[in-house]
N, C-alpha and C positions, 0 to 999 in steps of 0.2 A: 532798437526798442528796449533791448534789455538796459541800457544805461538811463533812459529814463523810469524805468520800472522801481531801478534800484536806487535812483536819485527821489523820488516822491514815497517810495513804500518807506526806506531806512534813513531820511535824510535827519530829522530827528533826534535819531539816536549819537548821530554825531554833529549836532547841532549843540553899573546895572543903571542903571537907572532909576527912576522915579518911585516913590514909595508905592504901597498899595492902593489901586484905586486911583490912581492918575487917569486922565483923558486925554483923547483926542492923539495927536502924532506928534507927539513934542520930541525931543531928544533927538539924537545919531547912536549907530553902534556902528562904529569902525570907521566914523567920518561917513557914513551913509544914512542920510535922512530919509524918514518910511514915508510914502504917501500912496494914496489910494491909484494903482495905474489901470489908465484904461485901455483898451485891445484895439478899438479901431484902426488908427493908425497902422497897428503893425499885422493885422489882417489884411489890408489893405496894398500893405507892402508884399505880403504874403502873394495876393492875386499876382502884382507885379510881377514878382522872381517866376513864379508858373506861369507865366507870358514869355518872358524872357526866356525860359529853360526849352522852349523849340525854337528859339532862334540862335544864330551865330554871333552876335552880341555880347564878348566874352568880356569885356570891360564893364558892359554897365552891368553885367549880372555879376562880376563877383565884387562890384561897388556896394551893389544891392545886398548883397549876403553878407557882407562884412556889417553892414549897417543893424540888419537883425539879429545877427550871432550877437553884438554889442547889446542889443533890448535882450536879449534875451538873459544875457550877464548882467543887465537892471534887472528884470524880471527876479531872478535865480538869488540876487543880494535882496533884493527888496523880502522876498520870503525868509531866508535867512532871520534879516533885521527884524519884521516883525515876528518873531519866531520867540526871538530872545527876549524880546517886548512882552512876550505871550506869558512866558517860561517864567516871569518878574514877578506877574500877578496871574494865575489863573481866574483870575475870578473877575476881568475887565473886560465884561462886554465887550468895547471896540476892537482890542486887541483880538480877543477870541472871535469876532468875526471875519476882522482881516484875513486872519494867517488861514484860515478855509479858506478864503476868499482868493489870496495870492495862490494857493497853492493849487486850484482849478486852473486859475489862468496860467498859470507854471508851466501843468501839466500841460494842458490845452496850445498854447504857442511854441513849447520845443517838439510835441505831438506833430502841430502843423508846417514847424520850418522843415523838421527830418522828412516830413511826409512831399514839401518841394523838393527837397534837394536828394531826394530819389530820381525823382523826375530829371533833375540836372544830370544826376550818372546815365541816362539814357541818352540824354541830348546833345546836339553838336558842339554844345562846350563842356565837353566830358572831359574829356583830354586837360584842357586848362586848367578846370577845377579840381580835377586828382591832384595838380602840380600846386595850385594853391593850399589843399584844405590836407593834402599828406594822403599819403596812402593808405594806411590805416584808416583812418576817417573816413576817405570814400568808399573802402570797403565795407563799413556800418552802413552810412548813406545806402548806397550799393540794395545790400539784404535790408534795406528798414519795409517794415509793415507799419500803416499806420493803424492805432487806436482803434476798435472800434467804438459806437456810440457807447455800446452798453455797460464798455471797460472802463469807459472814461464812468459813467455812473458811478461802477462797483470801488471804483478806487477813490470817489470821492463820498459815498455812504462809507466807505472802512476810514477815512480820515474825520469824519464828523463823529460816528462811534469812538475814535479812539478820543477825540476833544470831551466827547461824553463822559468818558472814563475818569481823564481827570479831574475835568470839575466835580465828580463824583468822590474822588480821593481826595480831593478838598475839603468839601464839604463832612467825610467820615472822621478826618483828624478830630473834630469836634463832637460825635456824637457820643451822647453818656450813656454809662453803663452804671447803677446805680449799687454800690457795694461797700460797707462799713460805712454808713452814714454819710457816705458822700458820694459825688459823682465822678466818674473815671474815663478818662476818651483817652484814644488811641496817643495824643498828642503827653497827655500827663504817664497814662501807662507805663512809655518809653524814654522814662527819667529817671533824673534819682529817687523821685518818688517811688514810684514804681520797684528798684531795685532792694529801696529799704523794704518797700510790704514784702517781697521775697523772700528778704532775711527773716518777718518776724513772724505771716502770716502767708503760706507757702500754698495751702490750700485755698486762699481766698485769691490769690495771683493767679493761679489755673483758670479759677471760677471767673474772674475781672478779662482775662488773658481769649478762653472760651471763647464767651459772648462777644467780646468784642469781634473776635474774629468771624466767627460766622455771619454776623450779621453784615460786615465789612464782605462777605463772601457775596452773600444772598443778594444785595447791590451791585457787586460788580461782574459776578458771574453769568447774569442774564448778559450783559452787556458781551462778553466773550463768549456767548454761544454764537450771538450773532454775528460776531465779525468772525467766529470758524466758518458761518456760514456761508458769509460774502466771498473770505478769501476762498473756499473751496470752490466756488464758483466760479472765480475770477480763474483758479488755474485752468476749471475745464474748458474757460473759453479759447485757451492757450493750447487744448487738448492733453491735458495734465489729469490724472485722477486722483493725484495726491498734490497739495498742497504745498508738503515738506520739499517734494521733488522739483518742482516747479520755482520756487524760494531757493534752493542751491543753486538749479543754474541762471534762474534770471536778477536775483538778487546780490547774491554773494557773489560771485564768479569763484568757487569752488575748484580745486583740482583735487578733491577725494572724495569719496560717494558716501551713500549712508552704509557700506556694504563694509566701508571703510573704518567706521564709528563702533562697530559693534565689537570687534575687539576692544577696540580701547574703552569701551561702557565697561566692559570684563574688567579689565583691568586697572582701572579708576575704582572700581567699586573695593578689589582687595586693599588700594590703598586709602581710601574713606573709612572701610570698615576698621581700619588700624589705625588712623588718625585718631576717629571718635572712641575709641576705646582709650587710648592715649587722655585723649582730651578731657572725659567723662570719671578714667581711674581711681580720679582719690576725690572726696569733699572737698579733701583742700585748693585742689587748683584752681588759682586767678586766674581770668583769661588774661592775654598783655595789652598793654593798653598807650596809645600817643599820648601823652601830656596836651589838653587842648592849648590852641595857641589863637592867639589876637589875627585880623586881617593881618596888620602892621606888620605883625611878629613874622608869619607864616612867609610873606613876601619879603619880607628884608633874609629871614633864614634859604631860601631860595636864591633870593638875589646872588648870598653871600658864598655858595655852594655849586650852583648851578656851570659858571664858567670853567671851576677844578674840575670839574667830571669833564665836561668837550666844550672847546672852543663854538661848537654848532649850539650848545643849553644855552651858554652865556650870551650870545649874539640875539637868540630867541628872546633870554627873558628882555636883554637892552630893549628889545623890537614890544614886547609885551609893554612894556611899564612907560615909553614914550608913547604909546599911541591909544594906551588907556582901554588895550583890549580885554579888558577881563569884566568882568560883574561878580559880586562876591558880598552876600547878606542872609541875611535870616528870619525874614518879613515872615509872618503866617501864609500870606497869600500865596507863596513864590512854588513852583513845582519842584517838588524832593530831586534830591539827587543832583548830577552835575553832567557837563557835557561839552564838547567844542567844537564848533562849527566854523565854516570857514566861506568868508564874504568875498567871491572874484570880483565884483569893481575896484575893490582895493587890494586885493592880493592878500587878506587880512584873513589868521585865525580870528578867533571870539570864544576863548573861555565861561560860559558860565557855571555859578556852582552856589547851590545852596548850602549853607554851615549847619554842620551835624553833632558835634563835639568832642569827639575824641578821633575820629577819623579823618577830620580836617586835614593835617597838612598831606596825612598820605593819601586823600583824593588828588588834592593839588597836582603833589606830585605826578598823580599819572597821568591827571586833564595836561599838564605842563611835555608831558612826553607826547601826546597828540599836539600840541602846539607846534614844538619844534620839527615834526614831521613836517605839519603842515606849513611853514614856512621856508622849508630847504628845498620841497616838491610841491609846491601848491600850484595852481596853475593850470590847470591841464583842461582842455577842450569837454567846455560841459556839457555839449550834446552829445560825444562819442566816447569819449574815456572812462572807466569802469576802475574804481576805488574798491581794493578788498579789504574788506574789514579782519580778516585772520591778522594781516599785516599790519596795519595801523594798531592792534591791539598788542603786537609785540612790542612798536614802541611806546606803548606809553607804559605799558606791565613792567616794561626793561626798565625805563629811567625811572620808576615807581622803587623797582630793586635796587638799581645802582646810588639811592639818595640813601642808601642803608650803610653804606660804607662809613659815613659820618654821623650815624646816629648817637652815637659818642659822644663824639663833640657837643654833638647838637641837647643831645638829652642828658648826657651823663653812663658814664659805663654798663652803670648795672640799673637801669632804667629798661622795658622791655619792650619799647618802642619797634626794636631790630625785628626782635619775634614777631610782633604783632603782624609786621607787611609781611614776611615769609610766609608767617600760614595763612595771610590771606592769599597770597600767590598761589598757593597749594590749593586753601579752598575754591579759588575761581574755576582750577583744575576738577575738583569734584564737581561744583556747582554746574560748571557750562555742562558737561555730564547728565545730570540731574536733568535740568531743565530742558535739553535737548532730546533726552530720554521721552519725559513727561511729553512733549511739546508735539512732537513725530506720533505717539500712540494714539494722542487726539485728534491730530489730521488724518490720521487712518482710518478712524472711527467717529466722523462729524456729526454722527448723530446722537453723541452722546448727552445724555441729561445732565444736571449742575450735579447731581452725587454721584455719579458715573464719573465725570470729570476728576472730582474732589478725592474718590476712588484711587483714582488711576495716579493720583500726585501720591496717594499717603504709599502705596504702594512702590511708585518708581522712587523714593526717597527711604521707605527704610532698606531696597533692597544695597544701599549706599550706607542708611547708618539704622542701623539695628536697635539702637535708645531711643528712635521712634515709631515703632512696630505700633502704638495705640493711637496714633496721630489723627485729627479726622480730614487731615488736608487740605484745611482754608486757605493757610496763607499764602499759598502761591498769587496771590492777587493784588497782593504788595510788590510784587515783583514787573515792572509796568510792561517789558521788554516781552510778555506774556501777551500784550494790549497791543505795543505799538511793532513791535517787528518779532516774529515769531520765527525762530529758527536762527536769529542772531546770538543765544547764547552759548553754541557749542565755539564758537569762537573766541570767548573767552578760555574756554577749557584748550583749545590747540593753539593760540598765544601763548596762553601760559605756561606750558609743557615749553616754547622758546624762551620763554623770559625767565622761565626757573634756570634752565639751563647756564643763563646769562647772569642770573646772582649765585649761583652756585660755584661759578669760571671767578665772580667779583671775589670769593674768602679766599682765593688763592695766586689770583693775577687779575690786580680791580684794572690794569690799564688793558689787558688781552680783552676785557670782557664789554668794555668801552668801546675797545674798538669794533665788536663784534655788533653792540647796539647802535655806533655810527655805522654799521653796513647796512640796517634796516632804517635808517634815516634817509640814507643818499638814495637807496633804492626805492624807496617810496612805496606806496601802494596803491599806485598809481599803473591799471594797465599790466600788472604782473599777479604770479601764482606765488601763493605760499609756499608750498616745497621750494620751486625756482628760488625765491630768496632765501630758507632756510640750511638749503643747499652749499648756493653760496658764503650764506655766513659760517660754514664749515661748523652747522648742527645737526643732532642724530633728529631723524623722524621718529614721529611716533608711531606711526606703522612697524618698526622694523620692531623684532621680538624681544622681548624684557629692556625696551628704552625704557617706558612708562615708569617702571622699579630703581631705574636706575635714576633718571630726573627728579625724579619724589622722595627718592630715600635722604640729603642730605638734611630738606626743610622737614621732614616727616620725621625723623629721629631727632628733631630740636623743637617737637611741639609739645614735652615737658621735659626738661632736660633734668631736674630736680628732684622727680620723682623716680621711683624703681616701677617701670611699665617695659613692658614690650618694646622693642625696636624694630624698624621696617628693613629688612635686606633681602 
């Protein structure tokens, strides 16, 4: 049960086509065309196999099962594919009904095979089918419980809320905030425009900055009381009274507890607090910034790069660019941000990513380090196997790092492209912190009201950086992973803590450190724990006492290097 919990709650998160506003099912993503599937048939199949499963009939039942694991791999691509279809255009009816639509029957038909093939570990062809389906696998089977009615409910009102959500952040990019004679939405704010009113008119950027925000609050915040609501629900029907708790171990597959985290809140916070002093020091510091680049550019720079770093990038991107897996635009309609999802009928990643402008190629980059994961280990048995996400985010944070080596080349020596991904390494560090902090105080307290909430962000964020002690703590609600998987961002912060390690190893031995990011490729995250690989890859935990100072001090004494500030030791 837990692997489909964590297959329908986070799948999403690690999840082009036609412009805005397209209909109906036209296109493929990954060579898989979307269409509307119906159940009967494979309910029907379903009675079968529970026919079969009290008889000694060892042939035609695991005929039978092999036929539905296969629907079910339709099943599982088809939601994928319209996913991505979804993700193109928020705002296309058909699509946005589909992908609910796939995603009940998702649920609902790996629900019902795991829920047979219980029944099969009891019955006289127990024996055969451990030998066919792996021991592992029948041990899931084995402990499966199925669904009940009211789960299956709860998990599909927190999927229709979350679709609420974005069509809601859709539709806010647009709304105006009326200030110097003209109108201002989130969309223009977050421009150049926006950056000159800063320089001229600093009090009216607050005032524009404000409004926008709260109001953008006020919208989506009712929306996120009520999915605290559902999912607290949903744990107690697990027998869970916390949420947070419930989410490590049936989502994440976690091997460290929350008990585990509060150290390192401690100590993330000492070095946030000296970053943003750093950062904040003088008037004069620039933040560092990509050079925005072309599709064309971004790909062909990749292409050209990719294989120098490991023969396993280079075989990926060849696999990426023959088989046309990516989507890559800047439609309004399209959902922010980027992601990679991975289609089993075809054994196929699926990059997509919306263009941002100066963050473009280093998103790439680390959608491209999910890629090549998924490609060396993809595969793996979708009704029993259990994906951890700490892991999958070390490879993609790694090759995020390790494209730093060539920034040079790529940008020019004293271009500050190199900084820019470092302290973002750093800030995922604070950030997964942060957000994990905030995230766990709310499941603790689900009956908190929208300023209660808002409270409790401005709080758990200046105790991180102190230059925003007056904050009133809207924006957390731009943050979607707040909406759509909650408890997923400390996993950026304990990736990262691996993946700084891994560019910190690249200033001084970039092939040691290659080799270190190919051991979290071949290992996959597939079925294993994060220590277990971090272990392996001969890196310090962040559990063990003054790592945290030690991983953060290289990127943390190079977040101004120009200035006379503070250093972190």
């Amino acid at each position: 049960m837990r692997k489909i919990l964590a297959l329908l709650i986070t799948l999403v998160m690690l999840l082009s086509f036609a412009g805005c506003g397209s209909d109906g099912a036209d296109g493929t993503v990954a060579g898989v065309d979307y269409y509307h599937y119906e159940t009967d048939d494979f309910n029907n199949k379903c009675d079968r196999l529970e026919k079969l499963a009290a008889t000694d009939r060892a042939d035609s039942l695991l005929k039978l099962y092999d036929s539905l694991y296969r629907e079910c791999i339709e099943i599982s691509s088809l939601y994928s594919v319209i996913y991505v279809k979804y993700s193109t255009d928020v705002t296309n009816e058909y699509y946005s009904d589909e992908q609910l639509y796939t995603y009940d029957i998702l649920q609902e038909s790996m629900d019902r095979l795991c829920g047979v093939c219980q029944s099969i570990t009891q019955g006289p062809c127990a024996d055969e089918f451990r030998r066919h389906v792996g021991d592992e696998a029948f041990s899931e089977f084995e402990d499966y419980t199925i669904l009940t009615g009211k789960q299956k409910k709860l998990l599909s009102r927190i999927q229709k809320l979350v679709d609420r959500y974005n069509k809601t952040m859709d539709n806010l990019s647009s709304h105006p905030y009326e200030y110097g004679g003209r109108e201002w939405t989130v969309d223009s704010f977050f421009s150049e425009e926006g950056n000159r009113l800063a320089e001229t008119d600093y009090s009216g950027y607050i005032e524009i900055y404000d409004n926008l925000m709260e109001y953008a609050n006020g919208e989506t915040g009712k929306i996120f009381l009520r999915l605290v609501k559902l999912r607290t629900e949903l744990a107690g029907t697990f027998g869970y009274d916390n949420y947070a708790d419930f989410a490590d171990e049936h989502e994440y597959n976690r091997d460290y507890t929350s008990q585990d985290l509060q150290p390192l809140y401690e100590d993330v916070r000492e070095v946030s607090s000296t970053y943003y002093d750093n950062l904040y020091s003088s008037l004069g510091y620039g933040e560092p910034e990509v050079p925005k680049m072309s599709e064309r550019r971004m790909l062909s720079v990749l292409q050209e790069y990719s294989g120098d770093i490991s023969p396993i990038a280079g075989d990926a991107f060849d696999k990426m660019i023959e088989g046309n897996l990516y989507s890559i635009g800047d439609e309004d309609c399209r959902q922010d941000g980027a992601f990679t999802t991975y289609i089993p009928k075809t054994e196929s990643p699926f990059i997509s990513m919306t263009l941002d402008g100066q963050r473009d190629f280093a998103v790439l980059t680390h959608e491209f380090g999910h890629f090549a994961e998924y490609s060396v280990s993809g595969g793996e048995n979708i009704l029993t196997d259990e994906d951890n996400i700490d892991l999958a985010e070390v490879a993609s944070n790694g090759f995020e790092g390790l494209m730093t080596h060539y920034y040079g080349e790529i940008f020019g020596e004293k271009n500050t492209a190199k900084k820019y991904v470092s302290d973002e390494l750093l800030v995922n560090v604070i950030d997964g912190c942060i957000y994990d902090e905030f995230q766990r105080l709310v499941y603790e307290n689900p009956d908190m009201t929208l300023k209660e909430v808002n409270k409790a962000y401005a709080d758990t964020y200046a105790r991180y950086n102190t230059w925003l002690g007056e904050d009133e703590g809207y924006s957390w609600v731009f943050v979607s992973h707040n909406f759509e998987s909650p408890m997923y961002y400390i996993s950026y912060s304990v990736s990262g803590l691996a993946a700084l390690q891994i560019w910190n190893m690249s200033q001084t031995d970039f092939r040691k450190a290659v080799d270190v990011w190919e051991v979290f490729i071949r290992e996959g995250s597939c079925n294993k724990q994060y220590f277990q690989v971090v272990d392996k890859a001969g890196l310090e935990r962040f559990t063990k006492s003054g790592a945290v100072n030690k991983i953060c001090r290289p990127a943390l004494n190079s977040t101004s290097p120009s200035l006379d500030v503070p250093a972190f030791d």
